[in-house]
N, C-alpha and C positions, 0 to 999 in steps of 0.2 A: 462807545458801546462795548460790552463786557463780550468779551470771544466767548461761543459755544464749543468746546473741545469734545466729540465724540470717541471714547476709548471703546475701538470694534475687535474684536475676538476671540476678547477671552472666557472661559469656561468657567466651571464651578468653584467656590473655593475650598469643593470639598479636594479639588486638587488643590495642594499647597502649594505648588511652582505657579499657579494661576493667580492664587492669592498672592503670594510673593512679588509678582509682576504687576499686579492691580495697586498693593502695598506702595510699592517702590515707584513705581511709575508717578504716581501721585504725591511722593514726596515732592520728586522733583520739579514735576509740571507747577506744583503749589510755591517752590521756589520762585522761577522762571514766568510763571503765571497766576499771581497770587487774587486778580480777580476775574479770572475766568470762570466760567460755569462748567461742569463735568457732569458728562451722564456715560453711565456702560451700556453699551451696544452687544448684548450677549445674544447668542442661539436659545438658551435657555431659561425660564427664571429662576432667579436663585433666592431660594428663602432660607436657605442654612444660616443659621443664629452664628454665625461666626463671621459672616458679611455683615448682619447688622451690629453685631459688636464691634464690627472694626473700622476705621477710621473712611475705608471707600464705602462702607454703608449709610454715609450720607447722603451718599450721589443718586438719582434718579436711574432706573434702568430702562432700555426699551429691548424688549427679548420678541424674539420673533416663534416661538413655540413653548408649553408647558409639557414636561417630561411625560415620557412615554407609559401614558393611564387613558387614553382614548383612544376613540378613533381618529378626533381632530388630529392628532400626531400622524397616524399612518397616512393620511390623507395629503398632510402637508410633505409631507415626504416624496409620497408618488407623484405630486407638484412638481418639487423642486428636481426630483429625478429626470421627469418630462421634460423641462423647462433646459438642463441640463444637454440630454441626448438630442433635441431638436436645436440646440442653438438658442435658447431664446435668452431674455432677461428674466431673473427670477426675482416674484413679487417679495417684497420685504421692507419690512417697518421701518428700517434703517434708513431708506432709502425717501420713503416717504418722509421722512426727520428732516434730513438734510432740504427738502424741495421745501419746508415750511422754513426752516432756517433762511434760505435764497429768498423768501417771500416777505417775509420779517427784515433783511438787510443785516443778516445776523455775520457779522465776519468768525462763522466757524471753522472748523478743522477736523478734517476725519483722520484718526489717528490707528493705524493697526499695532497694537501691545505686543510686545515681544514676544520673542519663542521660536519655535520652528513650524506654526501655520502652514506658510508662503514655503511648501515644501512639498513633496510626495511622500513623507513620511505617513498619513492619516488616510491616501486615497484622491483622488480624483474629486470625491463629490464633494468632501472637507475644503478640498482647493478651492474648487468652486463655492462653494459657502463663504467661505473667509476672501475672498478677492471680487467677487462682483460687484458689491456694493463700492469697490474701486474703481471697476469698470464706468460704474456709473456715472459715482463722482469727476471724475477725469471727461467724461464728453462733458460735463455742465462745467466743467475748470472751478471746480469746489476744491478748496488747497488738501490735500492727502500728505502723511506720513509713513513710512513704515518705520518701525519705532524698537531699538534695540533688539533686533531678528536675528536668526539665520534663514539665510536663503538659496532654494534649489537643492541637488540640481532636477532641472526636469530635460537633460539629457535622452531619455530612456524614449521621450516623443520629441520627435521636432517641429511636430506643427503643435504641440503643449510647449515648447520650451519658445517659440517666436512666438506666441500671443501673450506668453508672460515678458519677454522681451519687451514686448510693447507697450503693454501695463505698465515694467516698472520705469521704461525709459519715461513716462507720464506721470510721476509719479512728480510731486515736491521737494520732496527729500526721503531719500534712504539712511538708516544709519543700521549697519550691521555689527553685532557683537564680538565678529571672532574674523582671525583673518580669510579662512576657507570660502568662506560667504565674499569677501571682498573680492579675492581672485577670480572665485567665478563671474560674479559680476562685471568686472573687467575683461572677462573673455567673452563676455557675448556684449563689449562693448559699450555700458554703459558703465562710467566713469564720473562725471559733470555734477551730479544730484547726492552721490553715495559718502559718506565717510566713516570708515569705523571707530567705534566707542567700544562698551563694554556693556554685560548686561548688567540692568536696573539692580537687577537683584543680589548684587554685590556690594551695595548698600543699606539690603535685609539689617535691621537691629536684633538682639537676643532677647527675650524675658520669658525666665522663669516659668514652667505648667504651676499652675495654681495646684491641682492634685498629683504627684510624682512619687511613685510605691518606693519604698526607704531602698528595697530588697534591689530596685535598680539604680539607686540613689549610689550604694555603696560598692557596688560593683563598677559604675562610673571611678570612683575615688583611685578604689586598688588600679585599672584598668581595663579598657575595655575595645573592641574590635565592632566597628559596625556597618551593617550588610544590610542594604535596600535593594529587592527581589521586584519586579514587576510580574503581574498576570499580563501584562500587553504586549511583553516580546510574544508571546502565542500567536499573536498577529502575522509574525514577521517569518517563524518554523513553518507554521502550517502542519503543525503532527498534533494528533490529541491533549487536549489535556493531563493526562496519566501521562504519559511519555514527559512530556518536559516537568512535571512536576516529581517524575523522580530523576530525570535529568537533575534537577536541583538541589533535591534530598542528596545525589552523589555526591555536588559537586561542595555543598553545606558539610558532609563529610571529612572529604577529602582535605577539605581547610583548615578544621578544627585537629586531622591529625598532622599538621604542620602548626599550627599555631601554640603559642605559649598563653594566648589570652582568650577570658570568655568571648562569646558573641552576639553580639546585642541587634535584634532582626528591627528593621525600622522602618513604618510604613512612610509615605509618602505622598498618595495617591489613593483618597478614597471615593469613591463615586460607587452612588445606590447606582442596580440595575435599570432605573427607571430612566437613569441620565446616562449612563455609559458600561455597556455590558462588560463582565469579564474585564473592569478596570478599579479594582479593590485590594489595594496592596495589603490593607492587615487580614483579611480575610485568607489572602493567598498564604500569607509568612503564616496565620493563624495553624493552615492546613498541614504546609511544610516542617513546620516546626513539631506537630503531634506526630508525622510522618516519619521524624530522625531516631534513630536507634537509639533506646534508654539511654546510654554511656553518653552520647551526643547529645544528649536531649539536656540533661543536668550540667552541660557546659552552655547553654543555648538557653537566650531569652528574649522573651518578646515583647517589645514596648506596645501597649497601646495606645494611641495619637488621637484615634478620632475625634477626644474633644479638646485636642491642644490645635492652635492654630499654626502660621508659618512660623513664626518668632520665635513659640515654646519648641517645636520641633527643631530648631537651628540652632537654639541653648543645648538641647541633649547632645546635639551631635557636635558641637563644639569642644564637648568637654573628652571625645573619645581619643585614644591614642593612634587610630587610622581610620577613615572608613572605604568601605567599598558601595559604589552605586551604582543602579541603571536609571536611575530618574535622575534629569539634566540638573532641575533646579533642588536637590537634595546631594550633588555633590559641590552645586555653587558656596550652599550654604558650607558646607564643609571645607572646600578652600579659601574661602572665603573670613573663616576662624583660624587659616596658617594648620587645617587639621591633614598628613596626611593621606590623598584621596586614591583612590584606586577605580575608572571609570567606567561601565560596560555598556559601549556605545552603540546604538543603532540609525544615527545618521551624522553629518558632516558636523553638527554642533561640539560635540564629546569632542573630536579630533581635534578642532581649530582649537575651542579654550583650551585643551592640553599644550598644544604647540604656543597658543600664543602665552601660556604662564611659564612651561618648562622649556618651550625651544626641539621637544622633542615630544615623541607619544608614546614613549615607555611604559606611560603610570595608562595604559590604558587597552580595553581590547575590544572591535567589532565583536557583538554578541555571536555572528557568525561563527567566526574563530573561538568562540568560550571553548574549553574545553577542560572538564573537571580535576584531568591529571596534570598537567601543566599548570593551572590556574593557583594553585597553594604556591607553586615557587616565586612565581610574581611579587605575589600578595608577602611571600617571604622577603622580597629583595627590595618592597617597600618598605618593610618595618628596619630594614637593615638599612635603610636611607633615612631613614626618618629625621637625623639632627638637619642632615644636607638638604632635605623637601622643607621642612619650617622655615630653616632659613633664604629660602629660594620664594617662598611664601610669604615670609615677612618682609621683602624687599619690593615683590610683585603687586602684592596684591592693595599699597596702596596709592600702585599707579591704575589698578583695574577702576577702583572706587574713584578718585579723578578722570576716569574716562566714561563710568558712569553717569557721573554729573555732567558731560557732555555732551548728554543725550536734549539736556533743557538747553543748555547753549549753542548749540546746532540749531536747535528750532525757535528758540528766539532768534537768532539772525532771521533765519526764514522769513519767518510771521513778519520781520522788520521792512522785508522787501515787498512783502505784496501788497 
């Protein structure tokens, strides 16, 4: 009988680090599992023409909400909030999936897609979204994954960091991407289940945007400096709008008067309002970039992505002479090319890939710590590395991509034992 592989929670592909994940993930599964069945287990549905053009838009999806145009949304919300704050189980589709699978004699597998989910990065209620339908599976001994992640910490609660304890200790197999994620793991004791790999998406391929303007075509060629801005550290300041977006305009400044090369602003991350607010990176660089002083402005350019998927986006930035990121999967792609990267981290992922590629976290800095005046020397003291990073890169990065691939060999053994 043909295993049902459930891939539960990833988002849209108008994030590209999602697609990337969904992309890669399914190379490998399609390796390792070449007649399995796959369906996506999203929060959302996704009808972005760039899923059904792409190769996981064959898969069936089961979404447990349609983006935020009704009431049905706010409703399901106050649900799952309820459900939530009292303790309870929250109703969801997924979850009804799996009990028809068990009824069927389906030898399926609920699989959680890489990322940093299974974190406190997103919130409390996100946790709970993305981990329950574990919870679930785990009393009925339905086989789970957690599948090229980072994970934790949920330190900050103790009685949130022992009920995830106990999740993942029940958990099938863990495999984490970076080592930060491992150590933690082994400090609250679970070892037996866990092994780390690398993420999927270190096996992203490159092609070509089918439309790409000559005028940034050729600015690539001479050379080029590239700089991914998120709207979602906002999340993380807690200060207006205005404030951090000329926090940026400064710190976009200050760089361009240390640097000898233009700079090329690169979205990564677009999602409409209706699916994730205030999470629209070319809109933001859109803003930023009309924001910088004329002088600045004519050293400064801005790619538009929206209708390039993850592949075209990973060819542009390939071909750059450094770049700098705050989105995880927009500077994979970029070490990934041997490009390089300069990190602006806001949780434990940034950290470990840094350490586990360079052995240290130099190339990188807590958004926390950003700070616009110091932030050009950095970015100076990379480009002043730059032969020693490639070649640090070209040795690394193609043991990342065999540890990639270990994410299917991990879980064929698994599947092997049950």
């Amino acid at each position: 009988m043909q295993k049902t592989i459930l891939l539960h929670g990833n988002n849209h592909v108008s994030n590209r680090g999602c697609q990337a994940l969904q992309m890669t993930t399914t190379m490998i599964l399609e390796r390792y599992f070449p007649h399995a069945t796959y369906v996506h287990a999203n929060l959302f549905h996704d009808r972005n023409p760039l899923l059904i053009a792409s190769p996981e838009g064959k898969y069936p999806q089961i979404y447990e909400i349609s983006p935020r145009r009704n009431l049905a949304f706010y409703l399901w919300g106050a649900n799952l909030c309820g459900c939530q704050f009292w303790g309870l189980p929250a109703p969801m589709k997924v979850k009804k999936f799996i009990k028809n699978l068990e009824r069927a004699q389906n030898p399926g597998l609920l699989l959680a897609l890489g990322g940093d989910n299974w974190s406190m990065d997103y919130g409390k209620l996100a946790l709970y979204l993305f981990t329950e339908p574990f919870h679930y599976a785990a009393r009925r001994h339905f086989p789970t994954v957690l599948w090229g992640a980072s994970v934790g910490p949920f330190s900050r609660s103790r009685s949130l960091e022992r009920k995830m304890q106990s999740l993942l200790r029940s958990l099938h197999l863990i495999l984490v991407r970076e080592s930060l994620s491992l150590e933690y793991l082994h400090s609250l004791d679970i070892s037996e289940n866990v092994f780390q790999v690398a993420d999927p998406a270190f096996l992203l391929p490159v092609r070509p945007p089918k439309a790409f303007p000559d005028t940034l075509r050729k600015i690539l060629e001479k050379g080029a400096v590239g700089l991914n801005l998120s709207p979602l550290l906002m999340r993380y300041i807690q200060k207006p709008r205005s404030q951090w977006m000329d926090r940026m305009v400064s710190l976009v400044v200050h760089l361009l008067q240390r640097l000898d090369y233009p700079l090329i602003l690169i979205p990564h991350v677009m999602m409409e309002p209706e699916i994730f607010p205030d999470n629209h990176d070319f809109f933001f660089l859109q803003e930023l970039h009309a924001q910088l002083p004329s002088a600045y402005q004519k050293r400064t350019f801005l790619y538009d992505a929206r209708q390039d998927d993850c592949t075209q986006i990973k060819w542009v930035i390939s071909r750059l002479v450094a770049f700098i990121g705050v989105r995880t999967h927009a500077t994979i792609a970029a070490l990934s090319s041997g490009v390089p990267t300069f990190s602006i981290g806001y949780s434990i992922k940034s950290r470990g890939i840094n350490r586990d590629l360079f052995g240290h976290e130099a190339w990188m800095v807590p958004f926390s710590e950003l700070d616009e005046k110091s932030f050009p020397t950095k970015i100076h003291a990379l480009l002043q590395e730059k032969s020693a990073i490639q070649s640090t890169l070209a040795q690394k990065i193609p043991e990342m991509r065999t540890l990639a691939w270990k994410n299917g060999e991990y879980l064929q053994e698994m599947m092997g034992k049950l």
